[in-house]
LUMNUKE-792332 format. One line per field, with one value per residue: x, y, z of N, C-alpha, C in turn; residue number from 1. Coordinates in nm, 2 decimals, padded with zeros to 4 digits. Each point is the difference from the previous one (the first is absolute). Layout:
// residues N
n_xx = c(X; ...)
n_yy = c(Y; ...)
n_zz = c(Z; ...)
ca_xx = c(X; ...)
ca_yy = c(Y; ...)
ca_zz = c(Z; ...)
c_xx = c(X; ...)
c_yy = c(Y; ...)
c_zz = c(Z; ...)
bati = c(NUM; ...)
***
This chain:
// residues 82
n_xx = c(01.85; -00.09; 00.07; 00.00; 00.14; -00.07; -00.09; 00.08; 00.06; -00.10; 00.04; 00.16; 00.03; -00.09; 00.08; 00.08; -00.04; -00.04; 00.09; 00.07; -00.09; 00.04; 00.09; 00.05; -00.09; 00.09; 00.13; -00.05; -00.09; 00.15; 00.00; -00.06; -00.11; 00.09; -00.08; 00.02; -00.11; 00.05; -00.06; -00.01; -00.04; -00.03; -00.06; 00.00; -00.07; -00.06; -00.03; -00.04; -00.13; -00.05; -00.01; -00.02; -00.10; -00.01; -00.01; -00.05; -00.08; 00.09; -00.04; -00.10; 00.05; 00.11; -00.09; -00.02; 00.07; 00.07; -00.18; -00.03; 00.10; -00.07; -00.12; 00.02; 00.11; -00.08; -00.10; 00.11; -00.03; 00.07; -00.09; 00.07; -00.11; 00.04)
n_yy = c(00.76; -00.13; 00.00; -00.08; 00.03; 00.09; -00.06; -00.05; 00.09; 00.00; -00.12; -00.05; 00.08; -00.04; -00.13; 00.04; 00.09; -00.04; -00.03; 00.13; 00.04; -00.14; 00.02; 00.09; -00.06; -00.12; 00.11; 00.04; -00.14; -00.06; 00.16; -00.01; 00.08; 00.08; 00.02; -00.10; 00.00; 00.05; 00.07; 00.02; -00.08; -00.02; 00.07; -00.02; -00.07; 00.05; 00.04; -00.14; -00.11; 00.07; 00.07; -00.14; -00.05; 00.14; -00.04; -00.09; 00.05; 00.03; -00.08; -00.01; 00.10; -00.04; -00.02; 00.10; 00.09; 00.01; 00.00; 00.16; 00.01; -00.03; 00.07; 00.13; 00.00; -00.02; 00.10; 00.08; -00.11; -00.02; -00.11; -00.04; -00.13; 00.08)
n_zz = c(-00.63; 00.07; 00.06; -00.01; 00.01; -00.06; -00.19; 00.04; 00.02; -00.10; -00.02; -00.02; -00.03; -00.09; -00.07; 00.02; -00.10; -00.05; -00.01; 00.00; -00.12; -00.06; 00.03; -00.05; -00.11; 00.00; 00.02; -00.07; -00.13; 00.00; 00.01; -00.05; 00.00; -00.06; -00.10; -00.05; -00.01; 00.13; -00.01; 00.13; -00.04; -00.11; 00.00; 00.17; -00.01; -00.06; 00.11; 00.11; -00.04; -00.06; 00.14; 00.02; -00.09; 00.06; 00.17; -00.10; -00.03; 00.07; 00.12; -00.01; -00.07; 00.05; 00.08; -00.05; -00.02; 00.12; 00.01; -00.05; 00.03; 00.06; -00.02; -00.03; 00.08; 00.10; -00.01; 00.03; 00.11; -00.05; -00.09; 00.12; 00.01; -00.10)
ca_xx = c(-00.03; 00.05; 00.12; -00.01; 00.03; -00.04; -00.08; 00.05; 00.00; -00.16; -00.09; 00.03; -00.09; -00.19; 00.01; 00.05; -00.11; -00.12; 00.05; -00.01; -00.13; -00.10; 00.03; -00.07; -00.13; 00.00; -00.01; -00.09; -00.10; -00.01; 00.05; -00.17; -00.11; -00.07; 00.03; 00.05; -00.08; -00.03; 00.09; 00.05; 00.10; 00.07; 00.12; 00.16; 00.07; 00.00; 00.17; 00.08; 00.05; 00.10; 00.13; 00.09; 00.04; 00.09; 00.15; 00.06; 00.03; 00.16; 00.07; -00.10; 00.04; 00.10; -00.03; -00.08; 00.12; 00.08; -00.07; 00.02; 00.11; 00.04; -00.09; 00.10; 00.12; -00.03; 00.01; 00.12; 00.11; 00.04; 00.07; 00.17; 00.06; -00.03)
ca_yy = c(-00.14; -00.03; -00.13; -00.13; 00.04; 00.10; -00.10; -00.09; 00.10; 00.12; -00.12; 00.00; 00.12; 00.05; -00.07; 00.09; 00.12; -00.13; -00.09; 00.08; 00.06; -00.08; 00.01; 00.13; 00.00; -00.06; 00.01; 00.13; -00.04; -00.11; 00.04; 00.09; -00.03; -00.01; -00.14; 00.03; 00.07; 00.17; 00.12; 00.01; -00.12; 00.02; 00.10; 00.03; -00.11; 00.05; 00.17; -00.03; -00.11; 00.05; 00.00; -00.09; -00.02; 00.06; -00.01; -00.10; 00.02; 00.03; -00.14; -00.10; 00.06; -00.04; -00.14; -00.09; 00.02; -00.12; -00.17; 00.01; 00.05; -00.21; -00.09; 00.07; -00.07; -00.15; 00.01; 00.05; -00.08; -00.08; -00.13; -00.02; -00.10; -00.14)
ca_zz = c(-00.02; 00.09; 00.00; 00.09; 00.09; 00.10; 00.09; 00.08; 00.10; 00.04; 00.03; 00.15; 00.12; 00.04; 00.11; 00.14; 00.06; 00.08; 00.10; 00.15; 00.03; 00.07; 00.14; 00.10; 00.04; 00.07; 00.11; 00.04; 00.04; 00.06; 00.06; 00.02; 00.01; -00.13; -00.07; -00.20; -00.12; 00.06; -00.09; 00.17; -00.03; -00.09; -00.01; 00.06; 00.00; -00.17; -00.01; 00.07; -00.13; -00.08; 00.06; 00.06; -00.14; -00.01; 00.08; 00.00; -00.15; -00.09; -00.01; -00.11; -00.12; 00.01; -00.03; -00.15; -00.08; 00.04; -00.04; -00.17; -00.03; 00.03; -00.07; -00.15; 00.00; -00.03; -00.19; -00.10; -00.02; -00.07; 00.10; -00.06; 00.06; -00.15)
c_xx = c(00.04; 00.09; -00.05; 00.04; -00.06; -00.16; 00.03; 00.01; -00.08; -00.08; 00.05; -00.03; -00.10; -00.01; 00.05; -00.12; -00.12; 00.04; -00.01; -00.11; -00.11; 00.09; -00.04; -00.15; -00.06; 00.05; -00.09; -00.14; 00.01; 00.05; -00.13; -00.11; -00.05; 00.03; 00.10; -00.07; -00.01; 00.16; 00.10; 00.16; 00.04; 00.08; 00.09; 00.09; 00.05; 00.15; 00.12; 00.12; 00.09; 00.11; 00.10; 00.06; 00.09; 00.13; 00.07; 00.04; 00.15; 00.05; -00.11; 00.02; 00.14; 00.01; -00.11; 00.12; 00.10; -00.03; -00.02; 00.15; 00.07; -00.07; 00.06; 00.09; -00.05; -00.05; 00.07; 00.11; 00.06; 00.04; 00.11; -00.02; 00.01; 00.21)
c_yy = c(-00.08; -00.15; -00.12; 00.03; 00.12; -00.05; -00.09; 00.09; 00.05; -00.13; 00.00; 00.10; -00.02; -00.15; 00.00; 00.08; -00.13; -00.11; 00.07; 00.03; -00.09; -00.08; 00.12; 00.00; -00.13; 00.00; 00.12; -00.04; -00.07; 00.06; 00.14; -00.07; 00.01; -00.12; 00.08; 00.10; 00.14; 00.08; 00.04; -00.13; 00.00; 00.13; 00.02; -00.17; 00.00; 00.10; -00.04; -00.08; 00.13; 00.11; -00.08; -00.01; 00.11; 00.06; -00.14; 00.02; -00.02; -00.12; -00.06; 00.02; -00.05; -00.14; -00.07; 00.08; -00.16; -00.15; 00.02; -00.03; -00.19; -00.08; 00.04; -00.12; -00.15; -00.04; -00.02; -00.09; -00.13; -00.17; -00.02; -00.11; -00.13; -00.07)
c_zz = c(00.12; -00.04; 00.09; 00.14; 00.08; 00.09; 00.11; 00.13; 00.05; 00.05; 00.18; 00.08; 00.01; 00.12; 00.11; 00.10; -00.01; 00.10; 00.14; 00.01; 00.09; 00.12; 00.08; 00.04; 00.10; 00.17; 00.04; 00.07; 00.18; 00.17; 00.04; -00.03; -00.17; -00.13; -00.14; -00.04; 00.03; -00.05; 00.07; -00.04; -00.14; -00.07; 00.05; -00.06; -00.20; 00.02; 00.03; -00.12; -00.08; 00.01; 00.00; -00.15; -00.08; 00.00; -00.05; -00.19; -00.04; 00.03; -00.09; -00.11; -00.02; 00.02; -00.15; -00.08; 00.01; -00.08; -00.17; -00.01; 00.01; -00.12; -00.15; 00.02; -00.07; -00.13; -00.09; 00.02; -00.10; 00.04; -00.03; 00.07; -00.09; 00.03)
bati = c(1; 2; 3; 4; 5; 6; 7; 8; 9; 10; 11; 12; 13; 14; 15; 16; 17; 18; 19; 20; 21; 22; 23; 24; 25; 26; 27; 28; 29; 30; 31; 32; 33; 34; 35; 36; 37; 38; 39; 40; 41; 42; 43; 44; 45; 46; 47; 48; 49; 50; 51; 52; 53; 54; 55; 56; 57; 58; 59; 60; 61; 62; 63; 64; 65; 66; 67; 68; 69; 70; 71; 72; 73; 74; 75; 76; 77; 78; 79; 80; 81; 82)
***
């Protein structure tokens, strides 16, 4: 079953791996003769995005652990400013 939190993880990465993705394709177009739509460009720039999203996975994962683990607290806290 998935948890919030793991949703939250599989979200940050795919954003991660699109964020580089369409940087890579942008310095790719903007750097040859080819455009977006050729296969020549998206794929390496598709491998690239999710490499990066990869190598980065254990701190992005620790960082949505860290932000569940604040937002729980915050939940669970009690007012004591009566």
């Amino acid at each position: 079953m998935f948890t919030p939190v793991m949703v939250a993880k599989y979200a940050v990465n795919l954003t991660i791996a699109a964020t580089v993705t369409s940087a890579a394709t942008t310095i790719i177009t903007n750097n040859t003769e080819k455009t977006e739509d050729d296969n020549i460009v998206k794929i390496p720039a598709a491998v690239v995005g999710y490499v990066v999203a990869s190598k980065l996975r254990a701190r992005s994962d620790a960082m949505v652990d860290k932000t569940a683990a604040a937002i729980t607290k915050f939940k669970n806290r009690k007012d004591t400013t009566e």
